[in-house]
C-alpha positions as CSV (number, residue, x, y, z in Angstrom):
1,X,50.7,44.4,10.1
2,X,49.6,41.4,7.9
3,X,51.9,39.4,9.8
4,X,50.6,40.4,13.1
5,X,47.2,39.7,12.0
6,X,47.7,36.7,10.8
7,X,49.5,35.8,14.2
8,X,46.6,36.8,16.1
9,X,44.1,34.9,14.2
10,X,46.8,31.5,14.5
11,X,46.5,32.0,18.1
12,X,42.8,32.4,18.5
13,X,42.6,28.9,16.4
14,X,44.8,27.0,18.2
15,X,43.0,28.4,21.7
16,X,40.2,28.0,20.2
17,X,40.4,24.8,18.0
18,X,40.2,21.8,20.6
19,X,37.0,23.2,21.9
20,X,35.4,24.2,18.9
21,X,35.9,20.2,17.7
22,X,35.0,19.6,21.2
23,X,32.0,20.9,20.7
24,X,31.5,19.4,17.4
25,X,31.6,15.9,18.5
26,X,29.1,16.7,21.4
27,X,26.9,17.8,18.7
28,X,27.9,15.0,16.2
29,X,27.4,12.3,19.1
30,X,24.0,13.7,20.4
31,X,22.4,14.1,16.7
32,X,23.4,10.4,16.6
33,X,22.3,9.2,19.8
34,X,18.6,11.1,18.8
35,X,18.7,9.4,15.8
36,X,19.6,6.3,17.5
37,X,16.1,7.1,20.0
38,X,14.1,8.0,17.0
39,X,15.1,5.3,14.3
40,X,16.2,1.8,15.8
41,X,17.7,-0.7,14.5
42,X,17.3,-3.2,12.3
43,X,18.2,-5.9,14.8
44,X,15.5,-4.6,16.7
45,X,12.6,-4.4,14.3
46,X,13.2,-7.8,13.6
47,X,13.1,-8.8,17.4
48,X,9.9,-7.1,18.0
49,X,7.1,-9.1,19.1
50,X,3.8,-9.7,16.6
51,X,1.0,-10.5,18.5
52,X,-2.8,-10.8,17.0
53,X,-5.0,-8.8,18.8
54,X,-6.1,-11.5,21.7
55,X,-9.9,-11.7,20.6
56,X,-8.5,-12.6,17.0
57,X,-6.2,-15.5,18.1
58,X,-7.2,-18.4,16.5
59,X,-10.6,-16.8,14.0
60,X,-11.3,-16.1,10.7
61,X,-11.4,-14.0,9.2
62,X,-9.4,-11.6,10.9
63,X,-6.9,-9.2,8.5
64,X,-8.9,-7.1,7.2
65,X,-12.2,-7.7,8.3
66,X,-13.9,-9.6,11.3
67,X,-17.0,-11.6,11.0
68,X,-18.7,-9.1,13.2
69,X,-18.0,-6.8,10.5
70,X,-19.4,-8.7,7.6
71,X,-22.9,-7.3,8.2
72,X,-22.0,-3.8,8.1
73,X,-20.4,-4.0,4.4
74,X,-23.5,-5.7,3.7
75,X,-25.6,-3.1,4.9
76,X,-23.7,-0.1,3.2
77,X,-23.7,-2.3,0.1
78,X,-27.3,-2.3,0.2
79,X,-28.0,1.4,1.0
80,X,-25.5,4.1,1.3
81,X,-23.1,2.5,-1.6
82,X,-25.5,0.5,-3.8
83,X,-24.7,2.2,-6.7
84,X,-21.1,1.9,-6.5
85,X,-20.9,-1.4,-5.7
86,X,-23.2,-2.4,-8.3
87,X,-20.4,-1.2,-10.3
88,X,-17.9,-3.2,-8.4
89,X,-19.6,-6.3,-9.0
90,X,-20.4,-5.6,-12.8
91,X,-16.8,-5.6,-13.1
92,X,-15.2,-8.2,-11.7
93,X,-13.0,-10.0,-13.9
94,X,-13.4,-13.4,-12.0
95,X,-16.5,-13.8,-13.0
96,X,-16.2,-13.5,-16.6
97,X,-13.9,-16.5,-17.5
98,X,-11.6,-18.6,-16.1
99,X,-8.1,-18.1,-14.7
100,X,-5.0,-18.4,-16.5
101,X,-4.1,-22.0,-16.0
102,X,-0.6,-23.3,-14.3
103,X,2.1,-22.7,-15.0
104,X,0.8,-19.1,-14.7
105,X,0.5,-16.2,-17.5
106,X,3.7,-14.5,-18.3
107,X,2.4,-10.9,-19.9
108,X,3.7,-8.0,-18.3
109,X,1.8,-7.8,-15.1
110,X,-0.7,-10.3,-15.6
111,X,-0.1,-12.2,-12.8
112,X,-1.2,-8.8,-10.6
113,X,-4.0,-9.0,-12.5
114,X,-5.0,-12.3,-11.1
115,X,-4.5,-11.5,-7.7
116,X,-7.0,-8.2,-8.0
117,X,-9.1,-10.9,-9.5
118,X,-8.7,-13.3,-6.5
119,X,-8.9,-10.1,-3.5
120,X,-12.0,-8.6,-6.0
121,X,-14.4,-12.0,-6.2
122,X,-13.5,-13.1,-2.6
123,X,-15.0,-9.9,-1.0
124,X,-17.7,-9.9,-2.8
125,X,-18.4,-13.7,-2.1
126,X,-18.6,-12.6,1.4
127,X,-20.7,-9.3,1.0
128,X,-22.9,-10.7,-0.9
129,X,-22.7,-14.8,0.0
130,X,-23.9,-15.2,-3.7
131,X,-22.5,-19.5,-4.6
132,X,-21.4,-17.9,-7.9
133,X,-18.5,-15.3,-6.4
134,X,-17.8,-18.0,-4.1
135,X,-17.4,-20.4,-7.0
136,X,-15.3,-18.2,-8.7
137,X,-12.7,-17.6,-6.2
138,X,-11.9,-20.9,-5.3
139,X,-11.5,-21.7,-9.2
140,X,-9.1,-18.7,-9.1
141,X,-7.1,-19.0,-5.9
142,X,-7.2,-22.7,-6.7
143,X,-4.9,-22.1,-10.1
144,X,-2.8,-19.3,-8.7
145,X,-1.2,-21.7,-6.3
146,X,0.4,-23.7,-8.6
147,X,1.7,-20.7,-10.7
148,X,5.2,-21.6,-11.1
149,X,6.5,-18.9,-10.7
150,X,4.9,-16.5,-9.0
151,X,6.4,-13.5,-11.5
152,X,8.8,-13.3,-14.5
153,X,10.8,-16.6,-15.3
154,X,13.1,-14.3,-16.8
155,X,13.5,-12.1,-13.5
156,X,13.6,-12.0,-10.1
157,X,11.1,-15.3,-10.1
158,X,9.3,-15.9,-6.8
159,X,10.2,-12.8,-4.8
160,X,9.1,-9.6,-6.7
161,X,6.0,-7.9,-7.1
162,X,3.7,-10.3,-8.9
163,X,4.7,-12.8,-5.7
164,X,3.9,-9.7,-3.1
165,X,0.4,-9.5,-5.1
166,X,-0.1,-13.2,-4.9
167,X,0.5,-13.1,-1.2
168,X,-1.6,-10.8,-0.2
169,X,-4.3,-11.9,-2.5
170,X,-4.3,-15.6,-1.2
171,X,-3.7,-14.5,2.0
172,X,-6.4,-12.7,2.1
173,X,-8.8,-15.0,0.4
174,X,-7.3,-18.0,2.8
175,X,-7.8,-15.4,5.9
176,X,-11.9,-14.4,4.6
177,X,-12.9,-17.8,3.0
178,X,-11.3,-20.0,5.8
179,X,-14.4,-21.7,6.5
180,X,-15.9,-21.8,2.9
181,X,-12.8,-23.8,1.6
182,X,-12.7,-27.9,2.3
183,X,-9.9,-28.6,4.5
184,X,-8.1,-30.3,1.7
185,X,-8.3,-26.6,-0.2
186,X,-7.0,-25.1,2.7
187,X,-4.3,-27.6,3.0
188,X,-3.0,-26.7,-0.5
189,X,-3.3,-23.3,-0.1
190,X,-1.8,-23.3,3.0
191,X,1.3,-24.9,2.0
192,X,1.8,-22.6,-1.4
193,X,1.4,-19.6,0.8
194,X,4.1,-21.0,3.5
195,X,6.7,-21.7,0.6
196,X,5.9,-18.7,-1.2
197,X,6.3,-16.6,2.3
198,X,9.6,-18.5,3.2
199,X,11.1,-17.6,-0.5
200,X,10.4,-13.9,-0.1
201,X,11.4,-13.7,3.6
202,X,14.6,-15.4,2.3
203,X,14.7,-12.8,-0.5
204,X,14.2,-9.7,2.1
205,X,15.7,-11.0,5.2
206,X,19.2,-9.1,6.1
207,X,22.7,-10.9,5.5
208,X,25.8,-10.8,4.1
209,X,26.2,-8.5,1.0
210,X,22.7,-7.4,0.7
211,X,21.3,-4.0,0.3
212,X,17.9,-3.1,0.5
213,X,16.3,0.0,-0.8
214,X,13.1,0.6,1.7
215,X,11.1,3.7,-0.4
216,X,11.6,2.0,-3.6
217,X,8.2,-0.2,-4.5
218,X,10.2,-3.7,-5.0
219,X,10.8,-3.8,-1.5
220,X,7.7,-2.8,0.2
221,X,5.1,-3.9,-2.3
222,X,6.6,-8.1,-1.5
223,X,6.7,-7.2,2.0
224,X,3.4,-6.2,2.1
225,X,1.9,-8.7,0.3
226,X,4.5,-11.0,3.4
227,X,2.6,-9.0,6.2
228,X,-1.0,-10.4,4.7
229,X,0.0,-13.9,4.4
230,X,1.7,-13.9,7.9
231,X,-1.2,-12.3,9.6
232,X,-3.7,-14.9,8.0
233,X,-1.2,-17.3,9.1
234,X,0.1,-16.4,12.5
235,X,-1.1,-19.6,15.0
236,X,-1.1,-22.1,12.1
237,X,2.7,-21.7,10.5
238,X,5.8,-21.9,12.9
239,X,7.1,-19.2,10.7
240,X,4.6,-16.8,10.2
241,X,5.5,-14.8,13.5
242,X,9.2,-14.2,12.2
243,X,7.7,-13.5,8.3
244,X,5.6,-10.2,10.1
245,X,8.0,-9.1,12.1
246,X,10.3,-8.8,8.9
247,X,7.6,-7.3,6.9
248,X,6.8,-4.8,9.6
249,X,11.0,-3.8,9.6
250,X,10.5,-3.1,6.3
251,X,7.3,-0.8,6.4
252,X,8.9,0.8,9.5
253,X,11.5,1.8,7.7
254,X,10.1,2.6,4.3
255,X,7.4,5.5,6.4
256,X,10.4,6.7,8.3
257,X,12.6,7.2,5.3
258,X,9.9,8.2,2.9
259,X,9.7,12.1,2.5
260,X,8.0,13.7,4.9
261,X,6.5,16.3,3.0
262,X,4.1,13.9,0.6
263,X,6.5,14.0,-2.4
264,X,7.2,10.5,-4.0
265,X,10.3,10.2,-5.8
266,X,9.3,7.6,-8.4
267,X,7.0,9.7,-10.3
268,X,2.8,10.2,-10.1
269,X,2.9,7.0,-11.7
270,X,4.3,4.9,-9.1
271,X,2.8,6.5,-6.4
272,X,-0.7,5.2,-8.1
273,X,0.7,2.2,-8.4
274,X,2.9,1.2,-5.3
275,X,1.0,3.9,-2.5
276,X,-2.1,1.3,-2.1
277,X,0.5,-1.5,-0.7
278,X,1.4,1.0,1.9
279,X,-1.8,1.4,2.6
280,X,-2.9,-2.5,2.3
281,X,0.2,-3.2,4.7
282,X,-1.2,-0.1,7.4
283,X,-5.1,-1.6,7.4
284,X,-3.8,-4.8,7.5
285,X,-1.3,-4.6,10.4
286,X,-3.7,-2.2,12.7
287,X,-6.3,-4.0,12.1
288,X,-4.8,-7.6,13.1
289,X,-2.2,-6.5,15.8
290,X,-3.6,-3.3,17.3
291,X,-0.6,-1.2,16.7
292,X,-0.5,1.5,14.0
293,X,2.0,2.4,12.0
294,X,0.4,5.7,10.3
295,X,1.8,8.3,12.5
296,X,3.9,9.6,9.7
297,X,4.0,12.9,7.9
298,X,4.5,10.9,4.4
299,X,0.9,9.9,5.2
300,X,-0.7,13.1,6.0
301,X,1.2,14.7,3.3
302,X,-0.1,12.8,0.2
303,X,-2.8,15.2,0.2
304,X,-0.1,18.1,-1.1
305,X,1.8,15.5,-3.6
306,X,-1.0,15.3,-5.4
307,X,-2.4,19.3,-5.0
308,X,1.1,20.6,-6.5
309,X,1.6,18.2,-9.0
310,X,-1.6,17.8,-11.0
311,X,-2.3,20.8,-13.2
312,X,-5.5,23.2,-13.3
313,X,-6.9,21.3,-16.3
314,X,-7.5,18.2,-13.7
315,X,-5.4,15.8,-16.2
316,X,-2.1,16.5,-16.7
317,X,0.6,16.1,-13.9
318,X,4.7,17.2,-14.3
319,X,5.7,14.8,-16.6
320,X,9.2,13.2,-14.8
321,X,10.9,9.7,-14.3
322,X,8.4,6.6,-14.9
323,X,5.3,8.6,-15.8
324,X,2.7,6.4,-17.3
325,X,3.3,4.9,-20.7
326,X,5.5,7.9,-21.5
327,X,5.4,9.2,-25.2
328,X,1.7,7.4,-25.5
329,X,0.5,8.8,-22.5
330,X,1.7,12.3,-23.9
331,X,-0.1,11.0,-27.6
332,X,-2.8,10.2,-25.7
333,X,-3.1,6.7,-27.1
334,X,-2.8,5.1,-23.6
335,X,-5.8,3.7,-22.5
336,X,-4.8,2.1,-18.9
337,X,-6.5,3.1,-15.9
338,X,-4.7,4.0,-13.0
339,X,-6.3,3.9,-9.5
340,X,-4.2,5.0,-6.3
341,X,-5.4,5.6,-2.6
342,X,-4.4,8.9,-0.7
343,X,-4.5,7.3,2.4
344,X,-5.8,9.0,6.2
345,X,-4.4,12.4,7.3
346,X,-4.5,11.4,10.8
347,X,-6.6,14.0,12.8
348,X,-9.6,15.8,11.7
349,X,-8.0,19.4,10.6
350,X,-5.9,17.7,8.0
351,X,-8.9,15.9,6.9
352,X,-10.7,19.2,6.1
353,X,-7.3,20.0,4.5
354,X,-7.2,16.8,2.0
355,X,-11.1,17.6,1.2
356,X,-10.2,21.0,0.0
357,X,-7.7,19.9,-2.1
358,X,-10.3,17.5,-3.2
359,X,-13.0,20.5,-4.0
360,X,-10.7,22.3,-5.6
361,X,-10.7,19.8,-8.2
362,X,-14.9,19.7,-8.1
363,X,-14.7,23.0,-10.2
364,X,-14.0,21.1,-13.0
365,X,-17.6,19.7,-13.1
366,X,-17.0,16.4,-10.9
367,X,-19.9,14.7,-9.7
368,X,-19.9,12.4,-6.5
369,X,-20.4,9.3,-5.3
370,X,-20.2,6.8,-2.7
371,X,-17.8,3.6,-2.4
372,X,-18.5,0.2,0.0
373,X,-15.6,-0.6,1.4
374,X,-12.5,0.9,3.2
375,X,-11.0,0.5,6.9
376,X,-13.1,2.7,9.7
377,X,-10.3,4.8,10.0
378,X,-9.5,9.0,10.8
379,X,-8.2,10.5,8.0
380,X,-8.7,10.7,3.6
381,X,-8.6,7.8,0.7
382,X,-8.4,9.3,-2.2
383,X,-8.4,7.5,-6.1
384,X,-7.3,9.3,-8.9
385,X,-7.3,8.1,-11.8
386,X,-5.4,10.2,-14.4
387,X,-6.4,11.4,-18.1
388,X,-4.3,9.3,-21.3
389,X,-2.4,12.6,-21.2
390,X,-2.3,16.1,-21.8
391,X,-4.5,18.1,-23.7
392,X,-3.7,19.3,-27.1
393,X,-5.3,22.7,-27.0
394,X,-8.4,23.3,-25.5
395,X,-10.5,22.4,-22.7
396,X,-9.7,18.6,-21.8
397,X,-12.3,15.9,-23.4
398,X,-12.9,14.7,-19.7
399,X,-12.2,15.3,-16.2
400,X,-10.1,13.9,-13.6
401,X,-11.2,10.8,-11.7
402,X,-10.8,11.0,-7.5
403,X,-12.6,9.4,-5.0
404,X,-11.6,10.6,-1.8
405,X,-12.6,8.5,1.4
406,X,-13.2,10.5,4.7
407,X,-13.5,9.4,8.0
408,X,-13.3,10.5,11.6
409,X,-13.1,8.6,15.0
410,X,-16.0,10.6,16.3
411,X,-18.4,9.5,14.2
412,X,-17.2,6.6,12.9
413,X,-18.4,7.0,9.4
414,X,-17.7,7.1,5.8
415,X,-18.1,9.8,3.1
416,X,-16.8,9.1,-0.5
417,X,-16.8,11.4,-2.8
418,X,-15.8,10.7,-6.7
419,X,-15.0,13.2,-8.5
420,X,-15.2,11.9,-12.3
């Protein structure tokens, strides 16, 4: 009986078989063909034209920020976000010393402090056309060129994270100072920004042997700091049109392999610190080319990271992989402050969404306030900036600090609220 079984079941395999694989490969070879549709590849990310908007060919600035938009950070810095930006400018560090002179500082992450430095008293030159900012930022853009080298001697010189800082920082003060430097400033800064570009396109660029890891922040924080160099550069530098197109490969990539649902496998830590280059690289691209890149559910997803991760006392999140300053963060002896955007939700609803998630953390006696500056764009910002570490019994000494950022295209407006 067994036996006749067992020949019945042999036949209806080998009938069977060929068609069942048959199948199989249909199956196999139209997942891959869809995948082929949805994801392209490499090759062709790096063959896709960059093109500046046409009525920002040849002006500055341009990135982030047109001149016809000057007047409208001026306004809100004089009205609807006084307060805040009073803080801002209280606290810029550019304008309480000098800069670290050449060859450049070698403390961890110093070097990323200079370039907030730099991207901090450049803006506020222009919003507030005060000679002192201005001052200030050429004196600090003007020593960060000659940082040799841009990073760690001792690692990865020239084409890590301090360089993708630098970039965008210079970039950006190149792209919204253009007219207040001389031309001979612009001719210096010009050609450190072109050899620092062409050593971390060289770094990043594909060939033989080399691996790149898209989600991980190394890669996409350089690359982003690329994009901002090679946007303020595009018309002046023969190679800033292939430096974009590599940097937007990269960011392609990195929101299409990034998980859809929000989560962010590096820890709460690194999502504070590596989201806002995401974000820098998005404003900046949109902005200067026209096309958006934030159709992506990593984007609109943030939102629920951060909702299922921090805990109900507002300051503690699930302590895994590089969180903070580990076992002083959990001592709470840390004492850095760690600021990350939650950037748009793409359409109104999930707006609504990201702002509940945002009052539920009002319950722990937040108060609000408004911020200056931020791309018009649909969607959520959010800041949080987390507690030195958990509580050790009791009710927590102080709350969470989020600023959330909410727009929409119909009104075109900007609502910050920070919860602190």
């Amino acid at each position: 009986m067994k036996a006749r079984i067992f020949a019945v079941l042999g036949l209806a395999v080998a009938l069977t078989g060929p068609n069942v694989a048959a199948a199989k490969r249909d199956v196999r070879d139209h997942q891959i063909t869809g995948l082929r549709d949805v994801i392209p590849s490499f090759e062709d990310l790096l063959a896709h034209p960059v093109r500046l908007r046409p009525e920002l060919e040849g002006v500055h600035p341009r990135v982030f920020v047109t001149k016809a938009e000057i007047p409208a950070l001026h306004e809100r810095a004089r009205t609807t976000h006084k307060d805040h930006w009073q803080r801002v400018l209280a606290a810029l560090p550019a304008t309480k010393g000098d800069p670290p002179p050449p060859p450049g500082p070698q403390e961890r992450r110093s070097q990323n402090d200079v370039a907030f430095a730099i991207a901090g008293v450049s803006l506020a030159a222009v919003v507030e056309q005060n000679p002192a900012y201005l001052s200030a930022a050429k004196k600090w853009t003007l020593a960060a060129i000659d940082y040799e080298p841009w990073g760690y001697t001792s690692n990865k010189p020239n084409v890590d994270l301090a360089a993708g800082h630098l970039l965008y920082a210079i970039g950006w003060a190149y792209d919204l100072l253009y007219h207040d430097f001389t031309p001979a400033e612009r001719t210096r800064i010009k050609a450190s920004l072109e050899r620092h570009a062409r050593l971390v396109y060289d770094y990043f660029a594909p060939g033989k042997n080399k691996r790149f890891e898209f989600t991980q922040n190394h890669d996409f924080i350089p690359t982003s700091g690329l994009a901002v160099t090679a946007l303020a550069l595009l018309g002046e530098s023969a190679d800033a049109p292939k430096w974009a197109a590599l940097a937007r490969a990269h960011h392609h990539r990195a929101g299409q392999l990034l998980s859809p649902d929000g989560y962010y496998y590096e820890s709460m830590e690194y999502w504070i610190f590596s989201s806002p280059w995401l974000v820098h690289f998005l404003d900046a691209w949109e902005h200067s080319t026209g096309e958006s890149l934030w159709d992506r559910d990593i984007f609109r997803n943030w939102k629920l990271y951060l909702a299922h991760s921090l805990l109900p006392d507002g300051q503690t999140v699930f302590d895994f992989g590089d969180i903070w300053e580990g076992s002083l963060t959990r001592a709470q002896q840390s004492r850095r402050v760690l600021d990350a955007p939650l950037a748009r939700s793409g359409t109104k609803g999930r707006a609504t969404e990201c702002a509940a998630v945002v009052a539920s953390f009002s319950g722990l006696g937040c108060r609000v306030r408004p911020h200056v500056v931020g791309e018009e764009r649909d969607g959520v910002r959010i800041q949080v900036r987390p507690a030195r570490g958990p509580p050790r019994g009791g009710a927590p000494a102080t709350g969470p600090g989020v600023a959330v950022e909410q727009r929409t295209r119909a009104a075109r407006r900007q609502q910050l609220h920070h919860l602190g």
